[in-house]
ROKOLVEX-43439 format. One line per field, with one value per residue: residue in three letters; x negated, y negated, z of N, C-alpha, C in turn. Coordinates in pm, 1 decimal, decimal comma. Atoms other than C-alpha are relative to their C-alpha. Example, Ala and Ser with C-alpha at 12.3 -4.5 7.8 and 13.67 -1.06 7.14 Angstrom:
// ROKOLVEX-43439
aa <- ALA | SER
npx <- -89,0 | 82,0
npy <- 119,0 | 119,0
npz <- 0,0 | -6,0
capx <- -1230,0 | -1367,0
capy <- 450,0 | 106,0
capz <- 780,0 | 714,0
cpx <- -90,0 | 77,0
cpy <- -120,0 | -109,0
cpz <- 0,0 | 73,0
// end
This chain:
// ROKOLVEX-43439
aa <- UNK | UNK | UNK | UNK | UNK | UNK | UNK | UNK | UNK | UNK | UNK | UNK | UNK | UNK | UNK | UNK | UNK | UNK | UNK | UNK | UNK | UNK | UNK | UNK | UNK | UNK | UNK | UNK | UNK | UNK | UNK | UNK | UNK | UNK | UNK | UNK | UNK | UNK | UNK | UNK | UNK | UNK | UNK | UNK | UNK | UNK | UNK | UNK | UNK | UNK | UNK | UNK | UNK | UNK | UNK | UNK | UNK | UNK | UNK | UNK | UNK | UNK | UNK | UNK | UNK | UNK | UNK | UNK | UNK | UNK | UNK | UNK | UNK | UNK | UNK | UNK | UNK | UNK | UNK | UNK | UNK
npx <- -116,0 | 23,7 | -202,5 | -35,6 | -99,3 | -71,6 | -94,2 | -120,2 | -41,9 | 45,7 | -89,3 | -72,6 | 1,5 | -1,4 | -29,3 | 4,3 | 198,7 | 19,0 | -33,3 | 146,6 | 144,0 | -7,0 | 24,4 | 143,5 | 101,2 | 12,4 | -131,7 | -35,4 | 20,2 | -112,5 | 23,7 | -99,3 | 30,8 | 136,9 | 58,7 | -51,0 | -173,0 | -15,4 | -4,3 | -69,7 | 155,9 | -58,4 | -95,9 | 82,2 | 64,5 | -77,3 | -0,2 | 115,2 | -19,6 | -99,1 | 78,9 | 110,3 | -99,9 | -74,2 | 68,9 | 11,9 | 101,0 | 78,8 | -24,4 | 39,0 | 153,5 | 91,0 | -37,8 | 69,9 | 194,5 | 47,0 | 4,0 | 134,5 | 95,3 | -56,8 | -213,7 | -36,8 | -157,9 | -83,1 | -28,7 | -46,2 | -181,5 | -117,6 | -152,5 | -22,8 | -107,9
npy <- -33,8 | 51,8 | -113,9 | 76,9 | -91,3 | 84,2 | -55,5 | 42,0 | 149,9 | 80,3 | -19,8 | 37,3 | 146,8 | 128,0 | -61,1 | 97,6 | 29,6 | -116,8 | 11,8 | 74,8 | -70,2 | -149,1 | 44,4 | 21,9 | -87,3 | -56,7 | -124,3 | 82,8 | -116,3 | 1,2 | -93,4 | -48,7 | -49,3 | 19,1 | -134,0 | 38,5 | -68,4 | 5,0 | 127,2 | 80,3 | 44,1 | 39,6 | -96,7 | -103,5 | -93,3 | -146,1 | -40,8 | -39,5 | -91,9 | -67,6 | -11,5 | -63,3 | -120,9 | -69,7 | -89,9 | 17,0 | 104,4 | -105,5 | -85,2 | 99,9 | 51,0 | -82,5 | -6,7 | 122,4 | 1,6 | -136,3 | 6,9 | 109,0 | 54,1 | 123,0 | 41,0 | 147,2 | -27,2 | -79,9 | -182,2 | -74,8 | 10,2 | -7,1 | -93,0 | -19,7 | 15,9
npz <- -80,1 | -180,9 | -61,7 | -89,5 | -103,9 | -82,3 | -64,4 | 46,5 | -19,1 | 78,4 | 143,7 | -5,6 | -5,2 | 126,3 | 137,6 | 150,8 | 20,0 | 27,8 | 116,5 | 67,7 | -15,8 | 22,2 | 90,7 | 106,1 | -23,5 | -189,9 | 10,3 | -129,3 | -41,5 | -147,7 | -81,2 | -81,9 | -132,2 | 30,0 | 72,0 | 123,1 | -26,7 | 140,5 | 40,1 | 55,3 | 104,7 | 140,7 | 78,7 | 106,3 | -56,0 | 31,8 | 113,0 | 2,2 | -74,7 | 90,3 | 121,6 | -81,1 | -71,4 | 81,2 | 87,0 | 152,4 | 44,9 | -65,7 | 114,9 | 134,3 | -7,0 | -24,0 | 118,2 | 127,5 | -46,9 | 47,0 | 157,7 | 40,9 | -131,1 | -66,4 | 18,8 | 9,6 | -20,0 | 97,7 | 8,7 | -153,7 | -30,6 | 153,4 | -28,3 | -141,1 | -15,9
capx <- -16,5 | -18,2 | 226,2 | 352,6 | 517,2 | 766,7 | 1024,0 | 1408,5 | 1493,7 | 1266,4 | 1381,3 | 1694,9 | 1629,9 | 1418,5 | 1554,1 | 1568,0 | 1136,4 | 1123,8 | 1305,2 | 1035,4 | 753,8 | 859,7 | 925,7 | 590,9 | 446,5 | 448,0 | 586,8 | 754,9 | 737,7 | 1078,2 | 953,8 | 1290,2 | 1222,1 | 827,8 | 815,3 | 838,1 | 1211,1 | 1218,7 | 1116,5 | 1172,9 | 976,4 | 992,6 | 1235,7 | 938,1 | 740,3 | 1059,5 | 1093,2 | 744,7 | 769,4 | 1108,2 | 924,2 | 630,7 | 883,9 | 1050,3 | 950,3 | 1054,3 | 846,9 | 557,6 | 606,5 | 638,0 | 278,3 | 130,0 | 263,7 | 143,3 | -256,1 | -240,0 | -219,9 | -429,6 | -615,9 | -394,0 | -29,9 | 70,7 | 406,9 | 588,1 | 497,5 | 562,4 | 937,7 | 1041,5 | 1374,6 | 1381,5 | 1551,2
capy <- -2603,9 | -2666,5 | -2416,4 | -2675,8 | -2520,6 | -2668,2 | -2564,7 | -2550,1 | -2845,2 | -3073,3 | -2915,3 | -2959,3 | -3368,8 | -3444,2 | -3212,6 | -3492,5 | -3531,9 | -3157,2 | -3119,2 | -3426,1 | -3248,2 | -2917,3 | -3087,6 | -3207,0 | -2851,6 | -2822,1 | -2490,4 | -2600,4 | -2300,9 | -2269,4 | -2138,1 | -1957,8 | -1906,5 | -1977,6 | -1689,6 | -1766,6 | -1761,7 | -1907,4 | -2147,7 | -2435,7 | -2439,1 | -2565,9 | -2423,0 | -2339,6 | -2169,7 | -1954,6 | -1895,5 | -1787,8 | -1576,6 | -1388,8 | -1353,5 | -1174,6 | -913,9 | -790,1 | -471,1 | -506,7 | -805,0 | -597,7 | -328,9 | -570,6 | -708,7 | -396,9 | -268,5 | -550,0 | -545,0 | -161,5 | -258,3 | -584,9 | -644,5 | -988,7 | -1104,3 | -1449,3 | -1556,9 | -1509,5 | -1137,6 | -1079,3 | -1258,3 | -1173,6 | -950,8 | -978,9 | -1253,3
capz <- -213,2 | 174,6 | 391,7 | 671,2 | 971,8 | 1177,8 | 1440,1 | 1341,0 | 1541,2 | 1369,7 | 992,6 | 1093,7 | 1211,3 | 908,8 | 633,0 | 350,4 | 427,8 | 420,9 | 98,6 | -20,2 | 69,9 | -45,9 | -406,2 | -451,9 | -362,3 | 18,4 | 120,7 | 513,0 | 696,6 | 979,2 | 1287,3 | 1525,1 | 1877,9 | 1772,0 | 1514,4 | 1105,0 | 1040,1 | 677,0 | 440,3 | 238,2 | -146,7 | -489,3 | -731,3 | -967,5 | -703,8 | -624,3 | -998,6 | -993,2 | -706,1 | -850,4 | -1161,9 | -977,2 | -819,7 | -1070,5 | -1185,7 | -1533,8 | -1574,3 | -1390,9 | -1641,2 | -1939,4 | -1834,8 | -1789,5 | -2117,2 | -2346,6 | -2114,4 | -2242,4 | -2585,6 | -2607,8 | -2269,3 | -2225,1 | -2210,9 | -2305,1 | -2111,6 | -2414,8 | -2435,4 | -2051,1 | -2085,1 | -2429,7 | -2412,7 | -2044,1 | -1975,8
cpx <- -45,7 | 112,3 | -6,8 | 83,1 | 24,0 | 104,5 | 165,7 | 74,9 | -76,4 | 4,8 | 153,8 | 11,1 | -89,8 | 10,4 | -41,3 | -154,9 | -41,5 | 60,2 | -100,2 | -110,2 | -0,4 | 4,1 | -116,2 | -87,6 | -7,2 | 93,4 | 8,0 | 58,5 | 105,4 | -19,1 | 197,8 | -85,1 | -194,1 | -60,1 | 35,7 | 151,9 | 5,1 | -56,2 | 47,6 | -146,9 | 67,6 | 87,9 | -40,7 | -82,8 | 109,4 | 20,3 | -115,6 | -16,0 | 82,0 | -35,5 | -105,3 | 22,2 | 43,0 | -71,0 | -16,8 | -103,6 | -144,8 | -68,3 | -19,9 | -171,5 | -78,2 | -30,2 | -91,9 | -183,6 | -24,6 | -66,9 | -105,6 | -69,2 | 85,5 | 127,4 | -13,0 | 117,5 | 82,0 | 9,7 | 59,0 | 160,4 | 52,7 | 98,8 | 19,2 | 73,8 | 118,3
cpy <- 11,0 | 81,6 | -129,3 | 45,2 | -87,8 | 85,7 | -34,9 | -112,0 | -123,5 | 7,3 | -78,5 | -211,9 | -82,9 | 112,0 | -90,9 | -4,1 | 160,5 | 14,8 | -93,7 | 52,7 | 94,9 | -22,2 | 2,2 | 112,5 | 48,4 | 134,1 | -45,4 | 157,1 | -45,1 | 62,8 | 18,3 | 54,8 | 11,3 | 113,1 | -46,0 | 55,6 | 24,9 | -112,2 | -41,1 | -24,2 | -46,8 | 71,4 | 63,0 | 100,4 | 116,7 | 78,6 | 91,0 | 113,9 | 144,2 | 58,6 | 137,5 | 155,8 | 45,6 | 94,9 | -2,7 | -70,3 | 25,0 | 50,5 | -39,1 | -35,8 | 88,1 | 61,3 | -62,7 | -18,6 | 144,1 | 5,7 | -68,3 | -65,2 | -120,1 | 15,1 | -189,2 | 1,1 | 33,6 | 125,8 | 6,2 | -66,7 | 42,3 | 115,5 | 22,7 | -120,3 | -69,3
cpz <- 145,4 | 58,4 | 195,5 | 91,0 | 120,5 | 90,9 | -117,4 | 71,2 | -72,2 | -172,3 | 44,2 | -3,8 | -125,2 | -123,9 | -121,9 | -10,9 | -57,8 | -113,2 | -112,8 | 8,2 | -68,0 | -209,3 | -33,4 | 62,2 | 142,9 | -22,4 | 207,3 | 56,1 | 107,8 | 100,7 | 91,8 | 108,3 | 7,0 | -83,5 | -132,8 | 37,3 | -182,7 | -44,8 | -107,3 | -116,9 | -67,3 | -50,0 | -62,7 | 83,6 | 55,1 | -78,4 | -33,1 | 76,2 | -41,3 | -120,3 | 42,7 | 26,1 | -28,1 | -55,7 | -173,7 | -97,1 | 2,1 | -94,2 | -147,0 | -29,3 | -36,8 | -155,3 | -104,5 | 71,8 | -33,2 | -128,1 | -44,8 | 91,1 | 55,5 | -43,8 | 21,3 | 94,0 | -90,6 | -47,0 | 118,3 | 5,4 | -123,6 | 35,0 | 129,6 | 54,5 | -89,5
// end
């Protein structure tokens, strides 16, 4: 993964490349007024992220590494979502 940082006039003029890039993994960093603003990722690395952040899920992990040192994904999502 590569974090690519661009102004918002040049997102804006090549969105469709930025959207291609960001697909295969790029994360396209939006600078505003020359300061991060926002960016542009995959859907699985948001998923991933979201995932991450959730306490429940957190909690789930921690839970199931109490019991048996590891967590498969299928312990850390089961009845969650």
């Amino acid at each position: 993964m590569t974090i690519q940082t661009t102004s918002m006039a040049s997102a804006r003029a090549n969105f469709a490349e930025s959207l291609d890039a960001a697909s295969k993994g790029e994360v396209i960093l939006i600078q505003r007024r020359g300061k991060p603003d926002t960016a542009i990722v995959d859907a699985d690395l948001l998923e991933d992220f979201l995932s991450s952040t959730n306490p429940r899920i957190i909690d789930k992990i921690a839970s199931v590494r109490a019991e048996s040192g590891s967590v498969s994904i299928d312990e850390a999502f089961s009845g969650l979502l």
